[in-house]
C-alpha positions in Angstrom: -6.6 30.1 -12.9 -4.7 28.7 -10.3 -6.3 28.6 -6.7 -2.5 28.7 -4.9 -4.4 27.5 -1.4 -5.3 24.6 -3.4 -2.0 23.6 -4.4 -0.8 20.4 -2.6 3.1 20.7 -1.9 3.2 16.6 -1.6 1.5 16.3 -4.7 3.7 18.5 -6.5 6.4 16.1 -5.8 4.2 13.4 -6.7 3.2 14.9 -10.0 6.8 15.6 -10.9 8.1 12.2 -10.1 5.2 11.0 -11.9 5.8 12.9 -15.5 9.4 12.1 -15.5 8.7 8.6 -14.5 6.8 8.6 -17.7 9.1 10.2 -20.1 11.6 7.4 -19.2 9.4 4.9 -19.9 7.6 6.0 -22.8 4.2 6.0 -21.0 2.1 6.7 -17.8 1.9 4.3 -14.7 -0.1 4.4 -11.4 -3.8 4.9 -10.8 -6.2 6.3 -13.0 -5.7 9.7 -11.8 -1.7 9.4 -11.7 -2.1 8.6 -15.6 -3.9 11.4 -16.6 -1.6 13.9 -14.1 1.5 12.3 -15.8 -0.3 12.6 -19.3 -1.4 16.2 -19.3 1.7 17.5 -17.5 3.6 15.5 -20.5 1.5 17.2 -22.8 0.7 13.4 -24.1 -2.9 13.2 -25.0 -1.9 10.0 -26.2 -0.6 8.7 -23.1 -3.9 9.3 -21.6 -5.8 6.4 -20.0 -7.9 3.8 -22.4 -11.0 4.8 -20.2 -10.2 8.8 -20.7 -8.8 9.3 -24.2 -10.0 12.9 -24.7 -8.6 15.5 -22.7 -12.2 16.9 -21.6 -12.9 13.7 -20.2 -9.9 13.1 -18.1 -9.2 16.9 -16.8 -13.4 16.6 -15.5 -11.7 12.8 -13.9 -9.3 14.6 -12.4 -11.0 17.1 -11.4 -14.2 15.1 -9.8 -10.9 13.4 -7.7 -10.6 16.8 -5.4 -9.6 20.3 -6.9 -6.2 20.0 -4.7 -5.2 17.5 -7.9 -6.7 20.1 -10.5 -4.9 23.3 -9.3 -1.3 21.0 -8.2 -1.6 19.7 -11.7 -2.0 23.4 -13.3 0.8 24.2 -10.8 3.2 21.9 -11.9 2.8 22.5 -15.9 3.6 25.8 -15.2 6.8 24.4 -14.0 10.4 23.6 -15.5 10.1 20.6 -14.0 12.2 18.8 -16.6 15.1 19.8 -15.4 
């Protein structure tokens, strides 16, 4: 579930630019967080940091960096943000 009061409207942004930043370039940039955001967004497990190659790992990563990142990352894959 998404907590909408969580949802960061600068991190949306963020996010997005993030993800398609990454799908030009064939893989993530940015901090270790900003990897994994990109990553799961993509739906990329493989894009996922060295440090964090399962998915468990890296949404708890995320997750341990504020809930604001957890639910704005939820947020955007619910997106069309491809577009």
């Amino acid at each position: 579930m998404i907590d909408p009061n969580k949802v960061s409207a600068p991190h949306v942004r963020n996010f997005i630019r993030l993800a398609r930043l990454a799908e030009q370039e064939g893989h993530t940039i940015g901090s270790t967080s900003e990897q994994i955001v990109a990553a799961l967004i993509s739906g990329r497990s493989d894009w996922l940091p060295s440090s964090y190659p399962q998915p468990l790992h890296a949404i708890k990563r995320l997750h341990a960096g504020g809930a604001d990142w957890w639910h704005t990352a939820l947020y955007v894959h619910g997106l069309s943000w491809r577009e």
